[in-house]
ROKELUM-135583 format. One line per field, with one value per residue (C-alpha): residue in one letter; x, y, z. Coordinates in nm, 3 decimals, decimal comma, padded with zeros to 5 digits. Example, Ala and Ser with C-alpha at 12.3 -4.5 7.8 and 13.67 -1.06 7.14 Angstrom:
BEGIN
drenlum	c(A  S)
xx	c(01,230  01,367)
yy	c(-00,450  -00,106)
zz	c(00,780  00,714)
This chain:
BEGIN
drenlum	c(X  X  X  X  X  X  X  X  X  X  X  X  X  X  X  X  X  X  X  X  X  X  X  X  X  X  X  X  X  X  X  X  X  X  X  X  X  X  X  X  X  X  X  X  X  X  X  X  X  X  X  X  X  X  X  X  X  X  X  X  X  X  X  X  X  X  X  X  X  X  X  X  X  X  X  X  X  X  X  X  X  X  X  X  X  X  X  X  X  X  X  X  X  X  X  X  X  X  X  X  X  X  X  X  X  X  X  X  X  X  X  X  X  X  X  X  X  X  X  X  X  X  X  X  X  X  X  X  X  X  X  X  X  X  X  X  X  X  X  X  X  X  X  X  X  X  X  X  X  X  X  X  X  X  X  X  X  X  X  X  X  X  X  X  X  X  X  X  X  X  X  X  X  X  X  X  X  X  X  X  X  X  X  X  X  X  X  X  X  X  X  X  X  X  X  X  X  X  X  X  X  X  X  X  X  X  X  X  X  X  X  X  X  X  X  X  X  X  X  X  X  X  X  X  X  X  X  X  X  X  X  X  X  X  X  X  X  X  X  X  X  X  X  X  X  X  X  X  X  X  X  X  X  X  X  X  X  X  X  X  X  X  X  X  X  X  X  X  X  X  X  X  X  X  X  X  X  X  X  X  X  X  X  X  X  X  X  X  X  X  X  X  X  X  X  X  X  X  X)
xx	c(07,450  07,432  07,062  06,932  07,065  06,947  06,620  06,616  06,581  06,831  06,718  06,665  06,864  07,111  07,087  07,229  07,399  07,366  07,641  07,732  07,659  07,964  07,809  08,096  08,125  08,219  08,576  08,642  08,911  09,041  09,103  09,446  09,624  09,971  10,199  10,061  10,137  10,408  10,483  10,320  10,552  10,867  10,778  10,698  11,068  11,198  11,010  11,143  11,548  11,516  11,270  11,592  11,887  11,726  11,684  12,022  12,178  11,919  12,093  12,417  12,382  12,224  12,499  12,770  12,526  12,526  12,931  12,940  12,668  12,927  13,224  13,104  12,992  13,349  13,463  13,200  13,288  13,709  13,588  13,433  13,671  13,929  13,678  13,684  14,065  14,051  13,838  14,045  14,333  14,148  14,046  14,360  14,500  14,195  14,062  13,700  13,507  13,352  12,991  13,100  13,257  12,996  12,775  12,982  12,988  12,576  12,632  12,848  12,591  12,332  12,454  12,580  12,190  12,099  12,334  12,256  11,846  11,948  12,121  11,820  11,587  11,790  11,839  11,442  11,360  11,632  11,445  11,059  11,207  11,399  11,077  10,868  11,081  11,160  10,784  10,731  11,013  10,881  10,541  10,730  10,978  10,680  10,454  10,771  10,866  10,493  10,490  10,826  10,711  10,426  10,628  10,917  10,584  10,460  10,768  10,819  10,534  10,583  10,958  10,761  10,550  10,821  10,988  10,732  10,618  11,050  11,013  10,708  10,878  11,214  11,007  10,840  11,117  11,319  11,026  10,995  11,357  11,299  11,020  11,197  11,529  11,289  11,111  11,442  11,558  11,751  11,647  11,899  12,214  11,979  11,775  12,084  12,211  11,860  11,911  12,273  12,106  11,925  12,253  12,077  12,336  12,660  12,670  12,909  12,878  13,003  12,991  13,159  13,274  13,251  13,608  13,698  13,709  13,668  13,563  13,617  13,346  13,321  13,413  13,282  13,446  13,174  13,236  12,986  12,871  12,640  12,383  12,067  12,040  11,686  11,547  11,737  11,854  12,225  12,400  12,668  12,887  12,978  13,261  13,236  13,381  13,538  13,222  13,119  12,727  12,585  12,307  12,166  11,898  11,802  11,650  11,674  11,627  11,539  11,710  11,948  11,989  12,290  12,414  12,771  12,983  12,896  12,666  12,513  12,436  12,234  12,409  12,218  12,286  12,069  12,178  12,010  12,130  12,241  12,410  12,584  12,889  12,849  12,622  12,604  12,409  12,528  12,569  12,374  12,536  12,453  12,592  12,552  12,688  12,599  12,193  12,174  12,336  12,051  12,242  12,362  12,586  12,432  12,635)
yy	c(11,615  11,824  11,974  11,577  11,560  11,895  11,882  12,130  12,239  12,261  12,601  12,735  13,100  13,187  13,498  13,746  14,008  14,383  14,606  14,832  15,229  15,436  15,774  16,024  16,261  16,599  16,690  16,965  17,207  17,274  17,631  17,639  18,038  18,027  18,037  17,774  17,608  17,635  17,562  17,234  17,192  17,290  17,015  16,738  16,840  16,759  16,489  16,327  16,462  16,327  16,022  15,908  15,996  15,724  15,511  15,514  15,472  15,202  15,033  15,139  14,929  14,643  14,592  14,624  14,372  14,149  14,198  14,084  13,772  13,680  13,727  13,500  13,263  13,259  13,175  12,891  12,726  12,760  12,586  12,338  12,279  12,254  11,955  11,748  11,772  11,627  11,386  11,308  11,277  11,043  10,853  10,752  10,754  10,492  10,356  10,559  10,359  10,525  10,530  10,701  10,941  11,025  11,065  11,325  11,471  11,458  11,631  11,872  12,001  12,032  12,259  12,453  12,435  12,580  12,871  12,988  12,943  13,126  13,447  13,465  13,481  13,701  13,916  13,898  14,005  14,316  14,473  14,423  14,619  14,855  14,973  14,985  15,150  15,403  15,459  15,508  15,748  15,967  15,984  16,134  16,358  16,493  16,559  16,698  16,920  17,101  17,155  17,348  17,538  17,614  17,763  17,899  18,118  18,183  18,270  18,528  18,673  18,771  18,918  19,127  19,282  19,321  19,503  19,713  19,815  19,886  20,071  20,262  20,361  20,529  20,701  20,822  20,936  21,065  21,313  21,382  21,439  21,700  21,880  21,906  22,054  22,286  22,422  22,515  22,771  23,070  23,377  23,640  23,625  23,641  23,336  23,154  23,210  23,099  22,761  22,728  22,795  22,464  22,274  22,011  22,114  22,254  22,605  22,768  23,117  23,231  23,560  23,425  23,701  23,543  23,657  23,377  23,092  22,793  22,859  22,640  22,630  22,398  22,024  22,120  22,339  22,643  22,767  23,068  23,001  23,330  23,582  23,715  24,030  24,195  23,762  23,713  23,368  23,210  22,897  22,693  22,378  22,222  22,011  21,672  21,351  21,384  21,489  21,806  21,913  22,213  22,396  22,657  22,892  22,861  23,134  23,361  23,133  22,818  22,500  22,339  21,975  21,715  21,342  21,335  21,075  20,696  20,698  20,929  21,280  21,545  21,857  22,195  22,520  22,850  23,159  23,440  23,732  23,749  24,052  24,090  23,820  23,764  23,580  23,559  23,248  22,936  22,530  22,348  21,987  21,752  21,707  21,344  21,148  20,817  20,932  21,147  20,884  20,773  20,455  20,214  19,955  19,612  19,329)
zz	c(-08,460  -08,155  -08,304  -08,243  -07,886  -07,779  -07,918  -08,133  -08,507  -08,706  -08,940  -08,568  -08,629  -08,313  -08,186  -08,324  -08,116  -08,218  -08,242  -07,942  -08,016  -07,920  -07,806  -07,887  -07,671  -07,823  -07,695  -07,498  -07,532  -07,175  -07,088  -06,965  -06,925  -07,112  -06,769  -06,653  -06,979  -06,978  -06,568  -06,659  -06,981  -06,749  -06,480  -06,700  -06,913  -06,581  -06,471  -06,732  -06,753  -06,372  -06,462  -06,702  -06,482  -06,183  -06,480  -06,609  -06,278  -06,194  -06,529  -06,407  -06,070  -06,215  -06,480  -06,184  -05,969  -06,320  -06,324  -05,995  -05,975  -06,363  -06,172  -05,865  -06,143  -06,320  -05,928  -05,908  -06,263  -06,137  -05,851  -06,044  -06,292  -06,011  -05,846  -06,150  -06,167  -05,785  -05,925  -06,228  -05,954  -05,721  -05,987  -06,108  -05,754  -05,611  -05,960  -05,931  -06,132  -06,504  -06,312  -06,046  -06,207  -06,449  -06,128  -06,049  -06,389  -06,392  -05,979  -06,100  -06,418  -06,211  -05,965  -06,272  -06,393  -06,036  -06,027  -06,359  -06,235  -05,923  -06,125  -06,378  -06,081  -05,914  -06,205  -06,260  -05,861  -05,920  -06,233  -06,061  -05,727  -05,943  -06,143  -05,807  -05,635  -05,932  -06,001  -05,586  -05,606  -05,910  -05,762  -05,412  -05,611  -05,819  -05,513  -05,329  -05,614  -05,653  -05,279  -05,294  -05,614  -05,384  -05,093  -05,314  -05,463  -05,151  -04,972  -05,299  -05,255  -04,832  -04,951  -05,163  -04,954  -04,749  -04,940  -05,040  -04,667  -04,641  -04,935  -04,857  -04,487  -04,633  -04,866  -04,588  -04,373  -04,628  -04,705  -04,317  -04,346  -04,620  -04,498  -04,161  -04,334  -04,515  -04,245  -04,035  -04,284  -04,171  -04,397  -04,239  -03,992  -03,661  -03,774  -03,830  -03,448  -03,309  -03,501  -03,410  -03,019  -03,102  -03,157  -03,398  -03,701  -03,789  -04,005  -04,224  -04,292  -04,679  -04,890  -05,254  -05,529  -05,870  -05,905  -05,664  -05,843  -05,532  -05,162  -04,931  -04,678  -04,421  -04,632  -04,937  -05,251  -05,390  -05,692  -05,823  -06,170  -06,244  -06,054  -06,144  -05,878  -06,038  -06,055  -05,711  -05,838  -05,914  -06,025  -05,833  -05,849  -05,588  -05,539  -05,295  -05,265  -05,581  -05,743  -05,920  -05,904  -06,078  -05,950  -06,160  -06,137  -05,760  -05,564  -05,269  -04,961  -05,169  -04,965  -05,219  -05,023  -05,163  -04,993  -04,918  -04,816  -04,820  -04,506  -04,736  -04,505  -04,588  -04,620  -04,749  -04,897  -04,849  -04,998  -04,827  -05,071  -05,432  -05,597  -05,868  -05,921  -05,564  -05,293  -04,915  -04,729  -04,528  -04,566  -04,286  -04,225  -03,937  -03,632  -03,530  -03,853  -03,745  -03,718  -03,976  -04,203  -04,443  -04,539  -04,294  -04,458  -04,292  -04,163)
């Protein structure tokens, strides 16, 4: 019929549309290093753990905001109920008439109908504000969380060097230290008065027989282990802060350093002569204790 009206033939053939060609694209494997697998894999876990806490207390608020619009809703249908007992009560006090009173009746559904309208809508405008407002807040707290991962890395990275450069500096002045101690070495009994001239460091003089079992020289407890007279070396222990420490085979002159104490000072022992079952040298300890201490407990 609609072939006469148009004007044209009916075995006319409609065009027939050919199929779109989907190119496929090959996929591509991105190249992602393992850590930063699994950083990504860490962050999205808690996305999510966090993404469902908001949600559940977003659930949580909305069923107390539910409890509340039922509860206000339980107040409105007392209120009403209580209404058509006035009525009941005027009517049989001033003979209300059957239409007037189902006027009321019809009144008194309606504005049920409304506040039931009212607490779906209300209900409807609490969910769309609650999912806006979550999404708005998981796009912040993800932007806000890979900025702090940002500066926690960076910040790790300056205490680092930090403490390398610290690190790098005792290491350096406890070699200083050394090489200092080492250099002031008293070899013989005139030496030792020239650095006790200096006044730098305290020295106690001791000549310990093997038969003697502990000398006491200046705060610390010598105890001669053995002597090598033709090798000119020995072994010692020495007793401090409750400590025992066994030196063996030093030589002639060789500066035999120890920490004491918990400041931690420097104390040395040079033994100048060895003989058989006996040796003669001094310990060197430092004067000043509070700059000589090579640990300083901070506040």
């Amino acid at each position: 019929m609609n072939s006469f009206t148009d004007g044209k033939p009916l075995d006319q053939a409609q065009p027939v549309s050919k199929p779109a060609v989907v190119s496929a694209r090959p996929k591509t494997t991105p190249r992602y290093g393992l850590f930063g697998f699994l950083i990504v894999l860490a962050l999205l876990a808690y996305i999510i753990y966090d993404l469902q806490a908001t949600k559940k207390q977003t659930q949580t608020e909305l069923t107390s905001l539910k409890n509340q619009q039922t509860e206000r809703f339980g107040k409105n249908e007392e209120s009403l109920q209580a209404l058509k007992e006035d009525f009941d009560v005027v009517r049989n006090r001033l003979g209300v008439t059957q239409k007037e009173l189902d006027q009321a009746r019809a009144l008194t559904q309606r504005f049920k109908a409304e506040q039931e309208r009212s607490v779906q809508q209300l209900h409807a405008q609490l969910s769309q504000k609650a999912d806006s407002q979550q999404l708005s807040a998981l796009k912040e707290e993800s932007s806000s969380q890979f900025g702090k991962v940002n500066s926690d890395v960076t910040a790790v990275r300056t205490d680092v060097d930090a403490t390398k450069k610290d690190l790098e500096g005792t290491r350096r002045e406890l070699v200083d230290v050394k090489d200092t101690l080492s250099q002031q070495i008293a070899r013989n009994h005139d030496e030792l008065q020239q650095l006790r001239l200096k006044g730098e460091r305290n020295f106690y003089e001791f000549d310990i027989n093997k038969k003697k079992k502990v000398a006491l020289v200046g705060d610390v407890r010598l105890m001669l282990l053995d002597t090598n007279a033709k090798k000119k070396k020995y072994g010692v222990r020495i007793v401090v802060d409750d400590n025992q420490l066994e030196k063996k085979d030093r030589t002639v002159n060789e500066p035999v350093q120890f920490l004491v104490g918990r400041t931690k000072l420097r104390y040395e022992l040079v033994v100048n002569e060895v003989s058989k079952d006996r040796i003669v040298g001094y310990l060197s300890t430092p004067k000043d204790k509070g700059l000589s201490a090579e640990y300083v407990k901070s506040n």
